[in-house]
N, C-alpha and C positions, 0 to 999 in steps of 0.2 A: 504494500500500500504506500503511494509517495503521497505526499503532502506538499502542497503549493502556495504558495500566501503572496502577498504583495510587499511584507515585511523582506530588507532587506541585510540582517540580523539575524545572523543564525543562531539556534539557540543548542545549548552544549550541557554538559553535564559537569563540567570543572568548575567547582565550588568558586575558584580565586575569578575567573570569567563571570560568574554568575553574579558576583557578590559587587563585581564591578561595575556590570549595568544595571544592576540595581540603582547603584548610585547616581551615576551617570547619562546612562539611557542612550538614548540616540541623541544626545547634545547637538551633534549638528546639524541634522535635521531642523530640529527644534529653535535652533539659533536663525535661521532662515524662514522666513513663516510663507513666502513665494515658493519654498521647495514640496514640491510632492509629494514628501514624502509625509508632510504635517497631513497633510487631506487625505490619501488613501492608508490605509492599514488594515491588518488582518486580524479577525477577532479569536480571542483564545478558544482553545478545542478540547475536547478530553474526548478520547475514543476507545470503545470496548468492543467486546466478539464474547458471542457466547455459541453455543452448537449449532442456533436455529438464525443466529442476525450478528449485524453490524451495527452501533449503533456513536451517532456521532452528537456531541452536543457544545454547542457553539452560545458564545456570551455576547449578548449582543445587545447591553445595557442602551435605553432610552431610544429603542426602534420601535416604531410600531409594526404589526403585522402586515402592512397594507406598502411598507418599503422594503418588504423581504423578496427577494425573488431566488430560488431556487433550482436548478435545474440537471440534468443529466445527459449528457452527449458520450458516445465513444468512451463510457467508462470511468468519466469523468462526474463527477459531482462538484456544482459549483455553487456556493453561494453567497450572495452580493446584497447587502441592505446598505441605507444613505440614513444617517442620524443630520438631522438638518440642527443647524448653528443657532441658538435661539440666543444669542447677545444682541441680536440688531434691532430684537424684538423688544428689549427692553427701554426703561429710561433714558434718554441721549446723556443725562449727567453722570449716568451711573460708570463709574471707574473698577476696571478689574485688576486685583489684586493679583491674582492665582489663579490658572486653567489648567487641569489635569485633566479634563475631560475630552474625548477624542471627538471631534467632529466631521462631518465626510461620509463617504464611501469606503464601508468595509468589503474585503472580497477574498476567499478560500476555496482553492479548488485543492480535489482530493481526489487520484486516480485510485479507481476501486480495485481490489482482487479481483481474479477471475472467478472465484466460488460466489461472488455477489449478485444478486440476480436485480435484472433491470424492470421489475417488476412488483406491485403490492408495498412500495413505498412510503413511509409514512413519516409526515413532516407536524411537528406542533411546536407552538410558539407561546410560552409561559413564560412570568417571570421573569422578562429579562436574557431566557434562557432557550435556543432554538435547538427542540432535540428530532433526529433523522435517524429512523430506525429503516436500514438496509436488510429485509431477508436472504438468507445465503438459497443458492441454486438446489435443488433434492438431491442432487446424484454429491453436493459438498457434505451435506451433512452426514454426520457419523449413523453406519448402519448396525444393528445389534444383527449378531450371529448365534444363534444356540448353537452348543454344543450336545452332539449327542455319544450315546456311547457303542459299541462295537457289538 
């Protein structure tokens, strides 16, 4: 299964790496607000498998369901929501402190397994939290054999 993001930050497992963008972040990005990279980004994922699915779930704080769009080509699973920028909507006096929050176009493609079937997909959008439950193909999942005796 590869994973695709628009994130251009690879992410690693070395504690001393980890602990560093923590801090840091994509600073230059960030130092540039014309750069691309502040607008599009790729929403965090956690992805599981269990005998009968694939399931993916994606965070996708302050979207509504109606800017999710979803899709499946060649294997591919893509999905692309737009958190619209509500600072312009406010007070013209009003002065910002502090922005941590991502604004933009999220976007996550994910080429699926081959045992993934392109079919009976299920997409829901809770909480804040968009979960994609992939069923795997029949002949992927595991088949029971009895055993008999002689």
């Amino acid at each position: 299964m590869k994973l695709n993001s628009q994130c251009n930050a690879p992410e690693t497992r070395d504690p001393l790496t980890n602990l560093v963008s923590q801090f840091f972040g994509n600073a230059l990005a960030e130092a540039n607000p014309s750069d691309d990279n502040t607008r599009r980004h790729s929403p965090r994922l956690n992805v599981s498998e269990t005998n009968q699915e694939f399931v993916f779930a994606f965070d996708l704080p302050g979207v509504t369901d109606q800017d999710i769009q979803v899709e499946l080509h060649d294997a591919t699973l893509t999905v692309t929501a737009e958190r619209p920028d509500t600072r312009d909507q406010g007070d013209q006096e009003t002065r910002w402190h502090r922005l941590e929050h991502r604004y933009g176009k999220y976007s996550r493609a994910i080429s699926l397994p081959a045992t993934a079937s392109d079919t009976d997909i299920e997409a829901v959008y809770q909480a804040g939290v968009l979960t994609i439950t992939v069923p795997k193909r029949a002949e992927a999942k595991p088949a029971k054999i009895s055993v008999r005796t002689a």
